[in-house]
HTML snippet that shows the backbone in 3Dmol.js (N, CA, C, O; Angstrom):
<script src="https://3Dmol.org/build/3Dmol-min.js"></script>
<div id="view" style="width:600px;height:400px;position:relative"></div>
<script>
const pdb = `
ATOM      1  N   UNK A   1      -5.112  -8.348  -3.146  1.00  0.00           N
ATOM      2  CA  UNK A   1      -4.383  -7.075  -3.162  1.00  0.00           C
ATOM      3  C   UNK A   1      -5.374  -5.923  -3.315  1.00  0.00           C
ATOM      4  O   UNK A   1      -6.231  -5.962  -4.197  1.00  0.00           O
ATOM      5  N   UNK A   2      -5.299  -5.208  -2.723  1.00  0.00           N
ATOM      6  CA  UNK A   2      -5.940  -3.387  -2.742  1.00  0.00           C
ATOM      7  C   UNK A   2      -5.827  -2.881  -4.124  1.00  0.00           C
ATOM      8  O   UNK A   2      -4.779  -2.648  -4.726  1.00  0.00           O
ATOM      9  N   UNK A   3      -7.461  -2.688  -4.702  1.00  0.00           N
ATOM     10  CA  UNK A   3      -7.277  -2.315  -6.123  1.00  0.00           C
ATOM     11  C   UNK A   3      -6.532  -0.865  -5.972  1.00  0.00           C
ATOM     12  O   UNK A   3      -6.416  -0.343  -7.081  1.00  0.00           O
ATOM     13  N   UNK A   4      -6.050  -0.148  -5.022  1.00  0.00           N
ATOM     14  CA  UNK A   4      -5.253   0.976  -4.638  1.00  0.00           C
ATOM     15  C   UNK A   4      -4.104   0.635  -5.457  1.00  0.00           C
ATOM     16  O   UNK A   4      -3.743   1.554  -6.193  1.00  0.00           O
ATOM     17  N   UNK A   5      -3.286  -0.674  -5.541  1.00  0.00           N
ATOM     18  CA  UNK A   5      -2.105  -1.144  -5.755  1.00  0.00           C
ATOM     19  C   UNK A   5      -2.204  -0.874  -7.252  1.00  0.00           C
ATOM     20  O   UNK A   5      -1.077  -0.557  -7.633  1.00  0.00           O
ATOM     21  N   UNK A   6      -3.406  -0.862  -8.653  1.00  0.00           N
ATOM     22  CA  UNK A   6      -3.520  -0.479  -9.949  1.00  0.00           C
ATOM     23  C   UNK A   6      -3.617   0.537 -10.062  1.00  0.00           C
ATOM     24  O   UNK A   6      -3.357   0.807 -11.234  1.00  0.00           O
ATOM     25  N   UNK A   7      -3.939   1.676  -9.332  1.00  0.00           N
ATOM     26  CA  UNK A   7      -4.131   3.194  -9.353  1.00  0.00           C
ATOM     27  C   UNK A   7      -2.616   3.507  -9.840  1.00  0.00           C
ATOM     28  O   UNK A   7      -1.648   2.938  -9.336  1.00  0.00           O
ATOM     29  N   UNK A   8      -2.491   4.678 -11.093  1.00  0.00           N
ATOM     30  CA  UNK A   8      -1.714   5.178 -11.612  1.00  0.00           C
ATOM     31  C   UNK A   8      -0.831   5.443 -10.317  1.00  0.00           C
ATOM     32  O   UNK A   8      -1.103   5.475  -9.117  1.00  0.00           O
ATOM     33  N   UNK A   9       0.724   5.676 -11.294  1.00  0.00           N
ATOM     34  CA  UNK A   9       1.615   6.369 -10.263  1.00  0.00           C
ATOM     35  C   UNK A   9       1.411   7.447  -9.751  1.00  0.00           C
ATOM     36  O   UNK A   9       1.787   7.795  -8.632  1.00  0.00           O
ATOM     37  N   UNK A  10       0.664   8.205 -10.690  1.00  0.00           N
ATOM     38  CA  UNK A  10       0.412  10.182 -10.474  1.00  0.00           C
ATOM     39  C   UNK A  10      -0.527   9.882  -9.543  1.00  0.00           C
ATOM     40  O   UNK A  10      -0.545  11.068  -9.214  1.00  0.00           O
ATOM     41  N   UNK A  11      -1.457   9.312  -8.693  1.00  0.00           N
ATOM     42  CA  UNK A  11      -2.263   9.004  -7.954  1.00  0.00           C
ATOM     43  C   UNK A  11      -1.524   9.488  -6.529  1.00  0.00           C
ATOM     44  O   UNK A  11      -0.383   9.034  -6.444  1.00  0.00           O
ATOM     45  N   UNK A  12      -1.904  10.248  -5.486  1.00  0.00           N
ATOM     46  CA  UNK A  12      -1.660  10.172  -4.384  1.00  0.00           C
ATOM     47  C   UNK A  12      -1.414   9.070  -3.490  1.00  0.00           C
ATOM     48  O   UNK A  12      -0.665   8.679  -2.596  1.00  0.00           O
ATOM     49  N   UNK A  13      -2.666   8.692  -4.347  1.00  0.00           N
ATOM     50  CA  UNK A  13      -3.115   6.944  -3.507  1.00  0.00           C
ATOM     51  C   UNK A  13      -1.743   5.777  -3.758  1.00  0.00           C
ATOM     52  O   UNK A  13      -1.277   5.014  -2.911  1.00  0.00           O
ATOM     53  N   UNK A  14      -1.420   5.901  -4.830  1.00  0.00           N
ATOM     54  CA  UNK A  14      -0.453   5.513  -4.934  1.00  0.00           C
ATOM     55  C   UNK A  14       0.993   5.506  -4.647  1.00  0.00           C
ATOM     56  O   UNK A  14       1.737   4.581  -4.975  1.00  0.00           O
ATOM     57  N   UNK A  15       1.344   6.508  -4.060  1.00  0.00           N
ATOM     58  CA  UNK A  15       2.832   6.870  -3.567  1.00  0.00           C
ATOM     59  C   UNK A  15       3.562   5.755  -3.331  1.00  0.00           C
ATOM     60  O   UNK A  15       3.035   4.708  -2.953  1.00  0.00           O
ATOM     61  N   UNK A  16       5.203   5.929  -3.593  1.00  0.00           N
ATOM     62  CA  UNK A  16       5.783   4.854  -2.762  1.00  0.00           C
ATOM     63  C   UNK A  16       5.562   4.188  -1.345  1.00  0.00           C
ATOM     64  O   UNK A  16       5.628   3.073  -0.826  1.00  0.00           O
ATOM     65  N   UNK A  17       5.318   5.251  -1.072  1.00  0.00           N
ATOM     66  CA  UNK A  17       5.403   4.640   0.769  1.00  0.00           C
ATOM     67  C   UNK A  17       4.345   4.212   0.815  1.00  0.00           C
ATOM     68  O   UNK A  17       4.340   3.213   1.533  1.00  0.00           O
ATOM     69  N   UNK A  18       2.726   4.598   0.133  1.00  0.00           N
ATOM     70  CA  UNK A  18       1.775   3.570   0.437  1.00  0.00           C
ATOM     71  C   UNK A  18       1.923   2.405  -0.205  1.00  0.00           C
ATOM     72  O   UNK A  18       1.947   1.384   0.482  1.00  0.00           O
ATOM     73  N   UNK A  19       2.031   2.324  -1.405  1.00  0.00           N
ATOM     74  CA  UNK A  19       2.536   1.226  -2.078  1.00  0.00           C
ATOM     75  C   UNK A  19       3.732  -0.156  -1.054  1.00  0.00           C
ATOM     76  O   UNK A  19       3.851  -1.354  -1.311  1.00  0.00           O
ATOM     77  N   UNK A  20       4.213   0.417  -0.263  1.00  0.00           N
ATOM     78  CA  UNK A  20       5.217  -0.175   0.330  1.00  0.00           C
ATOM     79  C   UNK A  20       4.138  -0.755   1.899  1.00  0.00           C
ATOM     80  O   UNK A  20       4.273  -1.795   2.544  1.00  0.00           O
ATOM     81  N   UNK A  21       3.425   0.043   2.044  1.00  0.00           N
ATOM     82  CA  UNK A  21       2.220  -0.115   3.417  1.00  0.00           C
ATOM     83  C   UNK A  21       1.481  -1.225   3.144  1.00  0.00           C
ATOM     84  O   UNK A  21       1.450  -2.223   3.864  1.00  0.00           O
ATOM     85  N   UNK A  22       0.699  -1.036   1.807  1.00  0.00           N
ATOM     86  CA  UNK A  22       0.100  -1.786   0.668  1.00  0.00           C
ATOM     87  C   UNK A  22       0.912  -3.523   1.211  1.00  0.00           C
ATOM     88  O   UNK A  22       0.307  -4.056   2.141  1.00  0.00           O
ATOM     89  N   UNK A  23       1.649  -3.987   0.890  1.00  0.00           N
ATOM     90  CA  UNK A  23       2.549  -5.596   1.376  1.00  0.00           C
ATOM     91  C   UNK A  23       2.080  -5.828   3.212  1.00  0.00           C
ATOM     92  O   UNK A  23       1.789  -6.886   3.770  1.00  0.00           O
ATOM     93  N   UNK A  24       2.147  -4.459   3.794  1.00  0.00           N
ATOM     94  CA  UNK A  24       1.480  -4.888   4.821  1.00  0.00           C
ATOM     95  C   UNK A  24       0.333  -4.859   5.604  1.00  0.00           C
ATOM     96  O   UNK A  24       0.071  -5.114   6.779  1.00  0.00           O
ATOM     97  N   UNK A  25      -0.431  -4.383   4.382  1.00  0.00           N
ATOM     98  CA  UNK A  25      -2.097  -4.184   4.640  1.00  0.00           C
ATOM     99  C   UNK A  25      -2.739  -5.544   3.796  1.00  0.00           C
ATOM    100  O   UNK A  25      -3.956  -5.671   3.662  1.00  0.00           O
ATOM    101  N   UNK A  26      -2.048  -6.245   3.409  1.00  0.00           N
ATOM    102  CA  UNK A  26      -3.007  -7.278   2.065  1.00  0.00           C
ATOM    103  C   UNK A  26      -3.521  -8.158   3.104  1.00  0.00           C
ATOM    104  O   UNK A  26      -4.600  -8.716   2.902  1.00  0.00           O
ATOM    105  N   UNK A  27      -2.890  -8.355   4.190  1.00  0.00           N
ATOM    106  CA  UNK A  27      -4.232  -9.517   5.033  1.00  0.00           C
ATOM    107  C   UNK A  27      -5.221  -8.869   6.001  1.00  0.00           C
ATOM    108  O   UNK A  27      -5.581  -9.213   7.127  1.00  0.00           O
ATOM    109  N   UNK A  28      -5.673  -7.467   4.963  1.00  0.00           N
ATOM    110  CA  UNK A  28      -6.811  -7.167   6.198  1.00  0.00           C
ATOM    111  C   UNK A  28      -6.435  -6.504   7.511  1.00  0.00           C
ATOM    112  O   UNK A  28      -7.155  -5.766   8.183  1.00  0.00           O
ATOM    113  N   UNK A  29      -4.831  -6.997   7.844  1.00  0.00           N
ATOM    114  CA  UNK A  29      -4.530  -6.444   9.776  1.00  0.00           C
ATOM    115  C   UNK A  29      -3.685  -5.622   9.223  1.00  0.00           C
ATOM    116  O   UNK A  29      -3.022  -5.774   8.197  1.00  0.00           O
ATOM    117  N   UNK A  30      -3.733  -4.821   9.884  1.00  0.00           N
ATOM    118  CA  UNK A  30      -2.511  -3.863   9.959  1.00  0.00           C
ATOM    119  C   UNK A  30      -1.226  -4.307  10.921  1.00  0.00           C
ATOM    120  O   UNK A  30      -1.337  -4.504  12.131  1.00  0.00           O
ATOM    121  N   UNK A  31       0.175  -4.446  10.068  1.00  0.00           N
ATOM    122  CA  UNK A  31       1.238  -4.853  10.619  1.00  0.00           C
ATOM    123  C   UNK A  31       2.280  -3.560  10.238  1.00  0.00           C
ATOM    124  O   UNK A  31       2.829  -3.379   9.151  1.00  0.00           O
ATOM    125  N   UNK A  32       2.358  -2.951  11.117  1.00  0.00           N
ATOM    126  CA  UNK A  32       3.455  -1.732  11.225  1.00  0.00           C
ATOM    127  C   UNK A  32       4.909  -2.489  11.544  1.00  0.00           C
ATOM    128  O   UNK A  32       5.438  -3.169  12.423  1.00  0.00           O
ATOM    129  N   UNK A  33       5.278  -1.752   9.875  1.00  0.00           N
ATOM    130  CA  UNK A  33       6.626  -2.041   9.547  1.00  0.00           C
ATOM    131  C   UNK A  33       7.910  -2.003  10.804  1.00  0.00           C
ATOM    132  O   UNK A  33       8.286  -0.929  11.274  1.00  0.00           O
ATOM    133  N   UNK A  34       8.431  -3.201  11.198  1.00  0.00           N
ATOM    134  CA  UNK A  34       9.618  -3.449  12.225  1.00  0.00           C
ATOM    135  C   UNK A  34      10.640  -2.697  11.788  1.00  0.00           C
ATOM    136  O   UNK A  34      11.281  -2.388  12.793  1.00  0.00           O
ATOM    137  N   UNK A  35      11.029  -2.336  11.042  1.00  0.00           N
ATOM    138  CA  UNK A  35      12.140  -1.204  10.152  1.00  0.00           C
ATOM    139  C   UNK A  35      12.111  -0.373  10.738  1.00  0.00           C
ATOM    140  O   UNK A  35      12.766   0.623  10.429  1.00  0.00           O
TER     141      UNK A  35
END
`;
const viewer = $3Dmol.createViewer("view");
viewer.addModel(pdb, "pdb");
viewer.setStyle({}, {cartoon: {color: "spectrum"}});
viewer.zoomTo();
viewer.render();
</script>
């Protein structure tokens, strides 16, 4: 997992929606959400 994913909530880096990107960035590829 992306030490991004421990970065405080107040973190930019952290936002929901990256946080939510974050599940589809953990193997390295980028898989843009089918939703």
């Amino acid at each position: 997992m992306s030490a991004s994913a421990a970065a405080p909530v107040s973190s930019p880096v952290s936002s929901p929606v990256s946080m939510a990107h974050l599940e589809q960035f953990t193997d390295a590829e980028w898989v843009e959400p089918t939703d």
